[in-house]
Structure formats: structure tokens, C-alpha cells
C-alpha positions in Angstrom: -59.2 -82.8 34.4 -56.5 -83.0 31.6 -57.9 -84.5 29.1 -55.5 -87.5 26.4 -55.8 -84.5 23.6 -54.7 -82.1 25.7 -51.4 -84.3 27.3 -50.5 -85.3 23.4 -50.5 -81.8 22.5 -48.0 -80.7 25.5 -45.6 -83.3 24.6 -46.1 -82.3 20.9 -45.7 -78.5 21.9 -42.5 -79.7 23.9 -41.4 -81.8 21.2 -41.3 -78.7 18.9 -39.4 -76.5 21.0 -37.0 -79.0 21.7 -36.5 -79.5 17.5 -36.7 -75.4 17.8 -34.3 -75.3 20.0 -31.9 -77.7 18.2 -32.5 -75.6 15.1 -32.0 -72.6 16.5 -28.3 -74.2 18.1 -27.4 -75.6 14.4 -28.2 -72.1 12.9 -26.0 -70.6 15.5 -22.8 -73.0 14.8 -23.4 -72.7 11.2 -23.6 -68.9 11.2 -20.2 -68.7 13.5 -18.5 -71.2 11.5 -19.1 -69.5 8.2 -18.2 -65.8 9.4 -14.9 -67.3 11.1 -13.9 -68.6 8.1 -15.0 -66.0 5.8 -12.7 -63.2 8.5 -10.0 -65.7 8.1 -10.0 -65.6 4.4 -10.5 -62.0 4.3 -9.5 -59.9 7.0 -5.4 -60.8 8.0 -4.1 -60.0 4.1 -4.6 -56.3 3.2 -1.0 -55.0 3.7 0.7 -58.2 2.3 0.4 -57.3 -1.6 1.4 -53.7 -2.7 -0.6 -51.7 -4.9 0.6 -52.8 -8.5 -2.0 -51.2 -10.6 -4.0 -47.5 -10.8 -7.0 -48.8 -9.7 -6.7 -49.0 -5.8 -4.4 -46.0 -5.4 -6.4 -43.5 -7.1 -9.0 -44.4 -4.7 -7.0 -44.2 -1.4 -6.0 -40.9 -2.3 -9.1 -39.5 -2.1 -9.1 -40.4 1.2 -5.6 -39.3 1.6 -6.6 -35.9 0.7 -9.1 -35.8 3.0 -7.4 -36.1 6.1 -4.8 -33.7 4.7 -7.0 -30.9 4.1 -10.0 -31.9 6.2 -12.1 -31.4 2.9 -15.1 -34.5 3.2 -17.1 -33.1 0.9 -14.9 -32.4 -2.2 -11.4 -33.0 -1.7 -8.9 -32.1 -4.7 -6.1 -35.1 -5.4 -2.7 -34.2 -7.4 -3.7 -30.8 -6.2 -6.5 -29.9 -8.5 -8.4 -33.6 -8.9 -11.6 -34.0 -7.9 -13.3 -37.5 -7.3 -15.2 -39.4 -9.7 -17.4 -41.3 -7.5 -19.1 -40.0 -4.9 -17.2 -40.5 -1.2 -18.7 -43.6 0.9 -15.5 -45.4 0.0 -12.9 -42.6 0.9 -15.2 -42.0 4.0 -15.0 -45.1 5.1 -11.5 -45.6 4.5 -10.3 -42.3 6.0 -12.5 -42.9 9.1 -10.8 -46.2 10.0 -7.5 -44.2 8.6 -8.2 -42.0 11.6 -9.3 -44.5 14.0 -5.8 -46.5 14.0 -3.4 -43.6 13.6 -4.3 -40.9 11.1 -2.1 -42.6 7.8 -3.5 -44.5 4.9 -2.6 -47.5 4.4 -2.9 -50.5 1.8 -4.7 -52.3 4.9 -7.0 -49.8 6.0 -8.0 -48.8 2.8 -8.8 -52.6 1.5 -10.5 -53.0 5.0 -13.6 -51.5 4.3 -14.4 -54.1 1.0 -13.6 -57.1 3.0 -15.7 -55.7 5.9 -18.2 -55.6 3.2 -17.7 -58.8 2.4 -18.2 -59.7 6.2 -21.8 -58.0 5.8 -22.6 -59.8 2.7 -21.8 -62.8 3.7 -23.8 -62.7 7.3 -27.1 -60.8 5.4 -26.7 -63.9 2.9 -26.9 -66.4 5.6 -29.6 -65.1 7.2 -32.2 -64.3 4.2 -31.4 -68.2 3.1 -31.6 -69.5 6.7 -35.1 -68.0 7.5 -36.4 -69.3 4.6 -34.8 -72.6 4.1 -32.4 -74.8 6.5 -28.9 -74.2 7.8 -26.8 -76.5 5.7 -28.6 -74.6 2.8 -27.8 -71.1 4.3 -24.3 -72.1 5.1 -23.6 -73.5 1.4 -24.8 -70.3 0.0 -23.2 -68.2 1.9 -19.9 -69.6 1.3 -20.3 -70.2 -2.6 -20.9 -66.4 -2.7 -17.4 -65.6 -1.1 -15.4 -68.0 -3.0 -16.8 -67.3 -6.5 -13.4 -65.9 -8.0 -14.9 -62.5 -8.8 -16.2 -61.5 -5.8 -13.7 -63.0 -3.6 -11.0 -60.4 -5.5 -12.8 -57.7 -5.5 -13.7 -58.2 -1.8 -9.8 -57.6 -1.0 -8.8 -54.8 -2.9 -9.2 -50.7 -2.5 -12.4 -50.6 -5.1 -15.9 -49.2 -4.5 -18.0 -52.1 -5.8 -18.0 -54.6 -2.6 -19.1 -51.4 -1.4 -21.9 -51.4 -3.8 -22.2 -55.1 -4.1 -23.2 -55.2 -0.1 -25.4 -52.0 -0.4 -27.6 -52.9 -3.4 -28.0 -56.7 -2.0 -28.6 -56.2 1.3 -31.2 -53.7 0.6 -33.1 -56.4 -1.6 -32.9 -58.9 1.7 -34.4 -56.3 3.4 -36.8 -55.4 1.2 -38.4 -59.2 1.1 -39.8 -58.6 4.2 -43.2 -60.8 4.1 -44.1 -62.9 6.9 -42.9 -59.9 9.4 -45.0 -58.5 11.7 -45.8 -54.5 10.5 -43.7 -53.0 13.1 -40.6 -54.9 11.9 -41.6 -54.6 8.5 -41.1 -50.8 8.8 -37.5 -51.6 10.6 -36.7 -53.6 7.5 -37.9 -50.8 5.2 -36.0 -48.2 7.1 -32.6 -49.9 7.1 -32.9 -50.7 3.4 -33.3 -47.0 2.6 -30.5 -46.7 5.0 -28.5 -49.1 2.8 -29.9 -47.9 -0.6 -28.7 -44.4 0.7 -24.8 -45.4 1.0 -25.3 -47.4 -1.9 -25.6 -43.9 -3.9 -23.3 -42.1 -1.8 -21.1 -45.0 -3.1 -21.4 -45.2 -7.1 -24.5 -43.0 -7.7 -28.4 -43.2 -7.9 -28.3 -46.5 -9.4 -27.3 -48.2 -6.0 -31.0 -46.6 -5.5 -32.8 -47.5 -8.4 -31.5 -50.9 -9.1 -32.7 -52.8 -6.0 -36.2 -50.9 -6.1 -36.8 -52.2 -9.7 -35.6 -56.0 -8.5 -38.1 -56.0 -5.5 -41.0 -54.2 -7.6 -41.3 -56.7 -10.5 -40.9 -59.5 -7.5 -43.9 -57.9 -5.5 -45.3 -57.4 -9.1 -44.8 -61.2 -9.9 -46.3 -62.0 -6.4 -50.0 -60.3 -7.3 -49.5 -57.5 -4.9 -51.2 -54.2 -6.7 -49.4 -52.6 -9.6 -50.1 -48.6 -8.3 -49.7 -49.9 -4.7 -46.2 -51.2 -5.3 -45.0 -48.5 -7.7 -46.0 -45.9 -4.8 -44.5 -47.6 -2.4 -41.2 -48.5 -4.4 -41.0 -44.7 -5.6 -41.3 -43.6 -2.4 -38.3 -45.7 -1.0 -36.0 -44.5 -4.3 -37.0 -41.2 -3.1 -36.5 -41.5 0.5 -33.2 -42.6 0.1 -32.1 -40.1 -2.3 -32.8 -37.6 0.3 -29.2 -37.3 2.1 -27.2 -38.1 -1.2 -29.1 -35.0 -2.9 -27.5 -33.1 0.1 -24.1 -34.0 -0.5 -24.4 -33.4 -4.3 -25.7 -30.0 -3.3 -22.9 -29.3 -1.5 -20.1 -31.0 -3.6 -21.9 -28.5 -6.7 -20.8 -25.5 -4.0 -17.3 -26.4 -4.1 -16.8 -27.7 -7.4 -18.8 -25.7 -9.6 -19.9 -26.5 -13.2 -16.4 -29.2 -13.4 -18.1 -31.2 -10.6 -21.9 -31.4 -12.6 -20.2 -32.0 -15.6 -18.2 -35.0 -14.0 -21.3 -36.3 -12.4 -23.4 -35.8 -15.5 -20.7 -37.8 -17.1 -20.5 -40.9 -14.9 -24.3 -41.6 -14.0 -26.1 -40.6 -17.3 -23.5 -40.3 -20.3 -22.1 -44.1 -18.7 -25.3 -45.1 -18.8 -26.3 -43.6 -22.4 -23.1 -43.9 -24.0 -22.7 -40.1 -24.5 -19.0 -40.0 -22.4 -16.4 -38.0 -23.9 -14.1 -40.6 -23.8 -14.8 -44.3 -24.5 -14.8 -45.9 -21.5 -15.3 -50.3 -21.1 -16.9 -50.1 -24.3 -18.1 -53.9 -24.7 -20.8 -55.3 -26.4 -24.4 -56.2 -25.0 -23.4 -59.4 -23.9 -20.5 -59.2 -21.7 -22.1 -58.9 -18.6 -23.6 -62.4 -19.1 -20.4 -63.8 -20.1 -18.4 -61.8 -17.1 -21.1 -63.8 -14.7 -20.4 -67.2 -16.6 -16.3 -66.7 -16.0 -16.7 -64.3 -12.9 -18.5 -67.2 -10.4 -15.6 -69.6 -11.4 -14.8 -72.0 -10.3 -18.4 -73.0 -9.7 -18.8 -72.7 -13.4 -17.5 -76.1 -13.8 -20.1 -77.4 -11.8 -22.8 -75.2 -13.9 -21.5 -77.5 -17.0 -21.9 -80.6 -14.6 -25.0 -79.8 -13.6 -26.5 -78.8 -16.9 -25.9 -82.2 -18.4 -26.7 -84.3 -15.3 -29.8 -82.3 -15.3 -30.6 -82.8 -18.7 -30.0 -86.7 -18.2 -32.1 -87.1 -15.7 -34.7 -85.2 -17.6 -34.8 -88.0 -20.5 -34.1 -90.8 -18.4 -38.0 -90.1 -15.6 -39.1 -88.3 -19.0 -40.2 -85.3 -17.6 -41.6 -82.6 -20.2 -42.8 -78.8 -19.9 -40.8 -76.5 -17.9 -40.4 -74.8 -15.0 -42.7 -71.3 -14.9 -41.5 -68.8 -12.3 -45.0 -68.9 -10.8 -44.1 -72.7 -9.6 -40.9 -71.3 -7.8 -41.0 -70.8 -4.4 -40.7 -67.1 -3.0 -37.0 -67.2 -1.9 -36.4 -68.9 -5.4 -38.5 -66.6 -7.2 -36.7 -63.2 -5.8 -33.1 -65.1 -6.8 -34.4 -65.4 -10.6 -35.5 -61.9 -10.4 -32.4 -60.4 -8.9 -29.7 -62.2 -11.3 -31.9 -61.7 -14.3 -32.8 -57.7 -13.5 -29.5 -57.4 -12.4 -27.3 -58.7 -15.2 -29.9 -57.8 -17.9 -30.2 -54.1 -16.4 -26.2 -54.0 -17.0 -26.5 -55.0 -20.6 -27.8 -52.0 -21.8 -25.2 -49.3 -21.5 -22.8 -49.2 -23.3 -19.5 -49.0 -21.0 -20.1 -52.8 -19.3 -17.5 -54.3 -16.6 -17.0 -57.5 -15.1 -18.0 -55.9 -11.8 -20.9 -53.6 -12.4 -23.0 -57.5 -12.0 -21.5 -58.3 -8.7 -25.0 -57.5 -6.7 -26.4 -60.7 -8.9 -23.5 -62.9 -7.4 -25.1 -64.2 -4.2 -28.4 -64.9 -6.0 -26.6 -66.7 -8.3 -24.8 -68.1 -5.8 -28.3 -69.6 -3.9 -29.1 -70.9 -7.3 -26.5 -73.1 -7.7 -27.0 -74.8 -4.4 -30.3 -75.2 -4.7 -29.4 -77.0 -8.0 -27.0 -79.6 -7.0 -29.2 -80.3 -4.1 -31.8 -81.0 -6.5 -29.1 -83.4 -8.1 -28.2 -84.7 -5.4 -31.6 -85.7 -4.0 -31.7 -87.7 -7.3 -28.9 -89.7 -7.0 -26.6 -87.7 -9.7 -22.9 -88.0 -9.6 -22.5 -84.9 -11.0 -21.9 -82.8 -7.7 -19.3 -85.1 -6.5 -17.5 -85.4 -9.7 -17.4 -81.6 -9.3 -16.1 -81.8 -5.9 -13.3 -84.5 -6.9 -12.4 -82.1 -9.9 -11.5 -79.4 -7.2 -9.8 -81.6 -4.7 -7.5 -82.6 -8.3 -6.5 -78.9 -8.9 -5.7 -78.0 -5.2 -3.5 -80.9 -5.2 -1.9 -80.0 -8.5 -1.4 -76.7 -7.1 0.3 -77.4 -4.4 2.6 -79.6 -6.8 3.5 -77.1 -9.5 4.7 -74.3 -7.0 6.8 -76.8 -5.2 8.2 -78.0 -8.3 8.8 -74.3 -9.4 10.6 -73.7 -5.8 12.8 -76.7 -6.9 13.7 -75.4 -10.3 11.4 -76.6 -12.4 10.7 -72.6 -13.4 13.9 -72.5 -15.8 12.4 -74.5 -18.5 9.5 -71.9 -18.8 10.1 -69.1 -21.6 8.6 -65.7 -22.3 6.9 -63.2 -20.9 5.2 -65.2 -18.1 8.5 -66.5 -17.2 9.5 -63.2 -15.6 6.4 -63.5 -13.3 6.9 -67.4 -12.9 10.2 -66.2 -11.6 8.9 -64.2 -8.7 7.0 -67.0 -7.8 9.8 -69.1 -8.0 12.8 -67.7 -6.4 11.1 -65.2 -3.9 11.6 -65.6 -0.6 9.6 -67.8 1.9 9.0 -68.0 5.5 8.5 -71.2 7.5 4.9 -70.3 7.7 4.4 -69.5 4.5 5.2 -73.0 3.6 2.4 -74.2 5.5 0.0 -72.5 3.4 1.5 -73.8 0.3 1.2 -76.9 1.7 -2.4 -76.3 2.7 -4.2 -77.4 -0.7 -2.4 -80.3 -1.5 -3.4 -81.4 2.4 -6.9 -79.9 1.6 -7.1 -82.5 -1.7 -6.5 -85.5 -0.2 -8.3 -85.1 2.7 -11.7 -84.1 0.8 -11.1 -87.4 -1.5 -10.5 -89.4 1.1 -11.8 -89.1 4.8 -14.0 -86.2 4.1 -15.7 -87.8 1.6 -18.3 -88.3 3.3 -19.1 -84.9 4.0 -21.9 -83.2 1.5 -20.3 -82.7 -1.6 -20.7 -78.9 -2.1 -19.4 -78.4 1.4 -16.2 -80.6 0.2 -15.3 -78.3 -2.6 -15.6 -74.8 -0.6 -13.4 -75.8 2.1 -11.0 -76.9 -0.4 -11.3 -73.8 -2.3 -10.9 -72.1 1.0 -7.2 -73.2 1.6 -6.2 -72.6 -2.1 -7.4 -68.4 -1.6 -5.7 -68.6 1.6 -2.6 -69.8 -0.6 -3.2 -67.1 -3.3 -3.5 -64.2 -0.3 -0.7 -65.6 2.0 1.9 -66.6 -0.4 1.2 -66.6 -4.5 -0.4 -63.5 -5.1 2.4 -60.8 -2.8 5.5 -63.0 -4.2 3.9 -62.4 -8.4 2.8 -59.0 -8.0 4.9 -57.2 -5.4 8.0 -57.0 -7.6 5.7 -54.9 -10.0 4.7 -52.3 -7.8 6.2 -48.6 -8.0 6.4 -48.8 -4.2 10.2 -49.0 -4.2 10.5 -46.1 -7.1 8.5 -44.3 -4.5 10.9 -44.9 -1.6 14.1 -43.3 -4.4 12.2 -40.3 -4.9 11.1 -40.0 -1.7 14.7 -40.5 -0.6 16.1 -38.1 -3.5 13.3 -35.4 -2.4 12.6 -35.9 0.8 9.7 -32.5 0.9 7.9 -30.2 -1.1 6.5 -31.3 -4.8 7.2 -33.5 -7.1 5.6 -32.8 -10.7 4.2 -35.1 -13.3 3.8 -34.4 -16.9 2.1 -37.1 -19.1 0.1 -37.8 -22.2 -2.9 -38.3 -21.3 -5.8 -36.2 -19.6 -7.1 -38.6 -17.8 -3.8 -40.6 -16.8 -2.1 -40.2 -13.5 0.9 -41.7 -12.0 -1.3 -42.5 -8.9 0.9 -45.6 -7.1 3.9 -43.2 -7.1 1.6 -40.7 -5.7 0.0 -42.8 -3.0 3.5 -43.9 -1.8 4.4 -40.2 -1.5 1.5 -39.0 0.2 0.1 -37.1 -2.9 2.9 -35.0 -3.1 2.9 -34.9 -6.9 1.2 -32.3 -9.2 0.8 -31.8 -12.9 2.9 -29.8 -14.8 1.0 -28.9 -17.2 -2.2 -28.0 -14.6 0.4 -25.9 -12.0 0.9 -22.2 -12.2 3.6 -20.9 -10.3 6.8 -21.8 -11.4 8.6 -25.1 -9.9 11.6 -24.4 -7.7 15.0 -25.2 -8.4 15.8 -28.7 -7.9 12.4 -29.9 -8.1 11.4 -33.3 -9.7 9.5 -34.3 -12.9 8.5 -37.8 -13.8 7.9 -38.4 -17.1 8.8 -40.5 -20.8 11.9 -39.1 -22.5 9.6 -38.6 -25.7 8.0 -35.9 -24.3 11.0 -33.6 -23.2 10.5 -31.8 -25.9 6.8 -31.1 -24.8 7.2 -30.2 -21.4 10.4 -27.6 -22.5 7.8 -25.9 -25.0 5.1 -25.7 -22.4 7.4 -24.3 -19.7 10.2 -22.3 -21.2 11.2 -20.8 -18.1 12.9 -24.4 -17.0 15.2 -26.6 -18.0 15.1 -30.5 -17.2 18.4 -32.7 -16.0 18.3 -35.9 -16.1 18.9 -37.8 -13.3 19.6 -41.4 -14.3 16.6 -42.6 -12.1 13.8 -44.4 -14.1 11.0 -47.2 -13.3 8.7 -49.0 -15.3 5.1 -47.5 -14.3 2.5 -50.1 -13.0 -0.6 -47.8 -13.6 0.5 -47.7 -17.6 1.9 -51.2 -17.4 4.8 -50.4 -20.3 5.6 -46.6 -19.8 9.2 -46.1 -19.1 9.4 -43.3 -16.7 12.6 -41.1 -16.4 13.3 -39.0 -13.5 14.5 -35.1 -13.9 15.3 -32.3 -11.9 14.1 -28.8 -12.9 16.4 -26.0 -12.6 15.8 -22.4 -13.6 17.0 -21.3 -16.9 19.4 -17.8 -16.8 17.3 -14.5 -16.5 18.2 -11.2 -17.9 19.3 -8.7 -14.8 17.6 -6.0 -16.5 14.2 -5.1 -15.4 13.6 -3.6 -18.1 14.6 -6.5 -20.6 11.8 -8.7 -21.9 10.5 -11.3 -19.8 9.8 -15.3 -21.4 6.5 -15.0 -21.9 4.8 -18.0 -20.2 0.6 -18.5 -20.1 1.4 -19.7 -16.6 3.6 -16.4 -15.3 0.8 -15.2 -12.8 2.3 -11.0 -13.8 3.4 -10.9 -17.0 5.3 -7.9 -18.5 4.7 -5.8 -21.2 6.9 -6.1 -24.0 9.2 -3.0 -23.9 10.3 -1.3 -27.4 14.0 -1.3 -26.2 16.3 -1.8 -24.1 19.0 0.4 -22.7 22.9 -0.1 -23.5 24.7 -2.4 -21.7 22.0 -5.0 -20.4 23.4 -8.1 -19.3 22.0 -11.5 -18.4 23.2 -13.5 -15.5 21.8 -16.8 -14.0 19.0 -15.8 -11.5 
């Protein structure tokens, strides 16, 4: 007989899979609503802005060089380059290169950071959503992606989404209690699977860094020191494993210049030993890039802060809060931000995006922080989601009144670029997007209010990126790249080389190059001697150089000259080489030239009658 306690625990059972069920449905819309707008955001824009600084060229050309010359390992740019990160990015980029038609482009070689993007985004909703609800999940994920920071470096040609996908995904992964062992080991093996293109990416530290997070977190969670430092060590290792092959083999091509190089960028970075000084900041910056770098949420950090602090004095609550009251999802977001940030404060060469791995942990703490206001009643999350809706309609309203004239009355250097945004030309769909915002604004003050308030002020952020990558950001910056310079050149030397010759070791003209399909060489760095008619880009100032260090040619000008976006202010003037007269004599003494591959001897005369005629 079926018992009363055994029918209530049926339904009971039933009534849990049916809330399991409905859970499970809600994750699912959640998770495809966030990833659709996320590939909406990210995915369509990569060719619409040219390159306009040295950054994102110089790293497409790597990859440009690869499929040129088939090198994967080492491949030389400007003909005698090599890389200075290792080549998960060119990889990646000359792989999809390949894949849809063998050419670089801007698109495909932005594609792989907002792919992941894509993967940070998913791994972030996940990790929250197993450990706390959907809404929660969904909030978090999309708060990561529109933090300024790593929203614009999730659509350019860099390496540190790259990294930034890598080093956190491997700490998700790595947080694998409540598994069962089997899946456990999974998890472990795709984290050293990640940690493994994290240092074929930007070095051993894409190793290192997510071991030392999830250590002191096991640490923090009683589990045994030697057991945990075994364990961690033996991941760091493990995923080391393949990198060490490629650095072997990059070592066989490249020789003492390549260990140098490394030795260079992973230790004298780290212990401020470079040879050059390189994003030499002090020890605070990378707090202060995190504090700037997750705007706009910052403004809701300030709100937050004081409606916190308020509501502290007014249920007077005392002490604080220890990390061993934190819950384990909460506790492993401390960690990560603090390890993170705190680990990037020590070397001496510090940029904005070297903390980007801390983003979605800070990210999860910021939600978890206005829902904490909100579940007490505190205006402060609203007010922050009102301040947004404001500036997306006043957006909308100042490039509107710019297109209507309003841009004349500005002065200075930022009216130049006010002027690209205000007389450049606009499609009919274009105008949608600038439109978006404002629509955006009012809708999220007035019948989307009641929507949660976090949720109110991401969607409105959403349509103001989508206005920055449709419309604001190609109209502002595309007049400043050296893509059209490229195209004169191009159409002034349509094949063989074009040389460079410039002031600074380190400094290349790499937009030009890109757009030319790395047809450039130095001067100073090339051996044989140029041919007639060949091209040189470089400042008038140094003429006089580049005739001393190559006396056997002479430089026309040809009237040609563009202002260079990789050096911002450098003027540079286009010449033609041609080959200075030769004496007919073979006898007669040759220009000497450190770069003549045979030179002459010096002979102690010459015989009557020698004349010199233009070779």
C-alpha cells in the first residue's frame, strides 16, 4: 500500500522537477538572450573602422607574414622583424584569414577578440548561473561586456581579450567543487588547455596568474597547504608543456635575438630591467585603470558606496565583513580582482589592460552589490539607471545638433575631429542607430521602468556601443587612418619594395605597411642596394641621414606626404631613389658602403683617361 508520506513526497518530487524544469527553461532564454545581444554588439563591426593607430596593424602583420611565407613558428615582418608575443593571436587570425579567402583583413583579424569576448561572456554566465540564479548570471554577464574597457578592447586587433578569456576561463574551471571526480578531471584538463593558449598568447604569466588566484582560494577554503601547492604546481607545469615546445623551436629559428626578446618581455617587463622604458607608471595605476576602465559602472560604484554607507548608520550595523563570511562564488571574486590587480602593481611597466582578467569578477561584484541595495529599499541603483537613460538621450541630442550645424561654434584641436563627426556622410540606416539611444532613454524612464534597474541601464548602454561601433567611432577616426596614403603608394608603386627609414629602433610605419601587404623594409636594416625608382617614406629632417648612410643613392622628392597615424604628428614625405653616376672604370674606386655585399679594394691609381658615366 502507498502510504500519505509516500504520496506527499511524489507530488513534492514532481513539484521540484517541475520548478527544475522551469529553471532550467529561464536559464536557457536568459543565456540565448545575453549571447544574441552580446554577437550583435560585437560581431557585425570589425571592417567598419580602419586601422588609425600602430597598435592593431603591427599585430595583423604577423599574421600577414605568415601566410606569406608559411613560417608559424617565427615569421620575420618588414622583412627582418620578429614577434614580440608569442603567436596564439596571429594563429588565430591567419587561420580564420585562410578559412574565408587567404587575405588579412581589419575584420578577420579583430574577429578572434570579439570571439573571445563571445567565450567570456558564455563561461561568465555559466560559473554565476550554477551558483546563483539567472537574472544574477545574466546581469553579470552583461556588466562585464559593457564595462568601457573591455568592451574596446574586445573589438580591436590586440592580444589581451585573448588573454583576458584565457586567464579567466581557466579560473571558472578551476572552481570545480561540487563535481563529481570524473568531471572534475574534465574541468582540470580544459583549464590547462586554456592556461596553455593563455601562454602561447602573452607568456608564462597567462599560466601562473590563474594558478596563484585559485591556490590562495583553495588556501582560504581549508583545503591542505602541500596538497594544493602540488596540485597547482603541477597544473602551471602541465600547461607549460606545449608552449616550452614552441619556444624551443622559435629559439631554432631566431637564435640569441629571439631569447633576448623573450627574456625582455616576460622577466625584464616584469622586473623593470628593459632596455627601453616601456608604460612606466607608478604602483597604483592599475587600481586607478580598474576604477576608470569599468566605466560607466563607476558611477554606480560612487552610488553605491554612499547608499551603502547610509544604510549602515541608519540599522546601525558595526564590524565588517571577513572574507570567511562570504560565500564561495563571492569569496573566489574577492580573490581574483584583488590577486589580479594587486599582482599587476608590482612591475614596473603597468597598462590599463594587463587587469582585464579581474573585469568579470569585478563585474559579479557590482551586481551582487546593488542587489544587496536593492533588497533594502535603496534608491541608489535606480538613480544610477536614470543617470544613464539622461546621457543616452543627450547623446543622441548633441550629434544631431552637430549634423545640424551646431559643430561651427566649436574651436581647436577637437574641432577637427568634431568635424568628422559632423559633416561625414550618413546612410539611412545609420540614422537609426543614432537615433537608437535617445529611443533607448526614454523608453527605460518611462515604460521600462519597471524592469530591474541594473537590467535598465545595460540595455541602454547597449544601443549607445551599437551607436559608437555603427556610426560615431568609423565617421571620428577613419579620416585619420593612413589607409588612403597606402592606396597613393600603392598606386604610385604598384610591386616590389617600398623602404622606410625612421628615428627610432623600435618605431615602424606599420598601418602603411599593413595596407600594402608588408611590402616595406628598412633602410637602414636592408643590404642590397634599392633599385631605381624605388620608394622611401620618411621626415624631411632626416634626408641628410639616410644620404650618409647610403651614398650610393640619391632621394627625389615626390610631392606626396601624409601625416603618420602610428606617430600621430610625424609628417611623412615620399621619395624615389635613384642611382647616383658610377665611374665606367673597373678599375676606379668603388663608394665604399658597409652594406656593398663585395666591396673593392682601394686601387693606388687609376689609368689615363677614366671616365664616369651614369650607370
Amino acid at each position: 500500500m502507498v502510504t500519505d508520506s509516500q504520496n506527499r513526497q511524489t507530488n513534492q518530487n514532481k513539484k521540484n522537477q517541475i520548478i527544475h524544469n522551469m529553471e532550467n527553461k529561464a536559464r536557457q532564454s536568459y543565456r540565448v538572450a545575453v549571447m544574441l545581444i552580446a554577437a550583435i554588439i560585437l560581431l557585425p563591426w570589425g571592417s567598419r573602422t580602419h586601422y588609425n593607430t600602430k597598435g592593431e596593424p603591427r599585430e595583423a602583420i604577423v599574421a600577414v607574414s605568415m601566410l606569406e611565407s608559411g613560417n608559424w613558428i617565427l615569421p620575420e615582418s618588414h622583412g627582418h622583424d620578429i614577434p614580440y608575443k608569442p603567436p596564439m593571436l596571429a594563429w588565430c587570425i591567419a587561420s580564420i584569414s585562410k578559412i574565408t579567402g587567404g587575405e588579412v583583413t581589419e575584420y578577420t583579424s579583430r574577429l578572434p577578440s570579439a570571439l573571445a569576448a563571445l567565450a567570456l561572456v558564455a563561461m561568465t554566465f555559466n560559473w554565476v548561473a550554477r551558483r546563483r540564479d539567472s537574472l544574477t548570471a545574466a546581469l553579470t554577464a552583461l556588466v562585464t561586456l559593457t564595462t568601457f574597457e573591455l568592451f574596446r578592447n574586445a573589438v580591436i586587433c590586440r592580444v589581451d581579450m585573448l588573454l583576458t578569456f584565457f586567464t579567466a576561463g581557466s579560473i571558472y574551471l578551476l572552481d570545480n567543487e561540487g563535481f563529481s571526480r570524473k568531471r572534475q578531471a574534465l574541468r582540470v584538463a580544459a583549464a590547462i588547455l586554456l592556461m596553455t593558449c593563455a601562454v602561447l598568447t602573452k607568456g608564462p604569466v597567462g599560466s601562473l596568474l590563474p594558478c596563484l588566484v585559485v591556490g590562495v582560494y583553495r588556501l582560504f577554503r581549508r583545503h591542505n597547504f602541500f596538497a594544493t601547492l602540488l596540485k597547482m604546481t603541477g597544473i602551471a607545469i602541465a600547461s607549460m608543456a606545449i608552449p616550452a615546445l614552441w619556444y624551443y623551436a622559435a629559439y631554432q629559428q631566431g637564435g640569441s635575438s629571439f631569447l633576448e626578446l623573450a627574456w625582455e618581455e616576460n622577466i625584464g617587463r616584469m622586473t623593470g630591467t628593459m632596455s627601453y622604458d616601456s608604460h612606466v607608471n607608478p604602483w597604483w595605476y592599475p587600481i586607478v585603470s580598474v576604477i576608470w576602465g569599468i566605466a560607466p559602472y563607476t558611477i554606480l560604484a560612487i552610488f553605491a558606496a554612499f547608499a551603502a554607507a547610509a544604510i549602515r548608520r541608519r540599522n546601525r550595523i558595526e564590524g565588517r565583513l571577513m572574507p570567511s563570511q562570504l560565500r564561495p562564488d563571492a569569496l573566489l571574486a574577492l580573490l581574483s580582482a584583488v590577486i589580479i590587480i594587486g599582482f599587476y602593481c608590482l612591475p614596473s611597466s603597468k597598462r590599463s589592460v594587463y587587469v582585464l582578467p579581474a573585469y568579470p569578477f569585478v563585474a559579479f561584484g557590482l551586481v551582487m552589490m546593488s542587489q544587496w541595495l536593492i533588497q533594502r529599499r535603496s534608491k541608489a541603483v535606480n538613480a544610477y539607471a536614470a543617470t544613464i537613460s539622461v546621457l543616452a538621450i543627450t547623446a543622441t541630442t548633441a550629434i544631431i545638433a552637430l549634423r545640424c550645424g551646431a559643430g561651427d561654434f566649436i574651436h581647436g584641436k577637437s574641432a577637427v575631429m568634431v568635424g568628422y563627426l559632423a559633416n561625414g556622410d550618413i546612410s539611412w540606416w545609420e540614422w537609426a542607430f543614432m537615433l537608437l539611444p535617445g529611443i533607448t532613454g526614454i523608453a527605460t524612464l518611462t515604460i521600462l521602468r519597471p524592469m530591474q534597474p541594473l537590467l535598465r541601464s545595460a540595455v541602454t548602454l547597449i544601443s549607445m556601443y551599437l551607436l559608437f561601433m555603427s556610426t560615431v567611432q568609423p565617421l571620428m577616426l577613419n579620416p585619420r587612418s593612413n589607409i588612403h596614403a597606402a592606396k597613393e603608394i600603392k598606386d604610385m608603386s604598384p610591386e616590389g619594395t617600398i623602404y622606410s627609414f625612421i628615428d627610432d629602433r623600435l618605431m615602424r610605419y606599420y598601418t602603411v605597411n599593413f595596407y600594402l601587404g608588408d611590402r616595406m623594409r628598412n633602410l637602414e636594416k636592408t643590404v642590397a642596394t634599392p633599385e631605381d625608382g624605388s620608394l622611401v617614406l620618411m621626415n624631411s629632417r632626416l634626408l641628410e641621414d639616410a644620404e650618409k648612410l647610403r651614398p650610393e643613392i640619391g632621394f627625389r622628392p615626390t610631392g606626396r606626404s601624409f601625416v603618420s597615424c602610428d606617430r600621430r604628428r610625424d609628417t611623412v614625405q615620399v621619395y624615389m631613389v635613384y642611382l647616383k653616376p658610377t665611374c665606367s672604370n673597373p678599375c676606379a674606386p668603388k663608394p665604399s658602403s658597409p652594406y656593398s655585399e663585395n666591396p673593392l679594394p682601394m686601387p693606388t691609381s687609376a689609368p689615363s683617361g677614366a671616365t664616369c658615366t651614369p650607370k
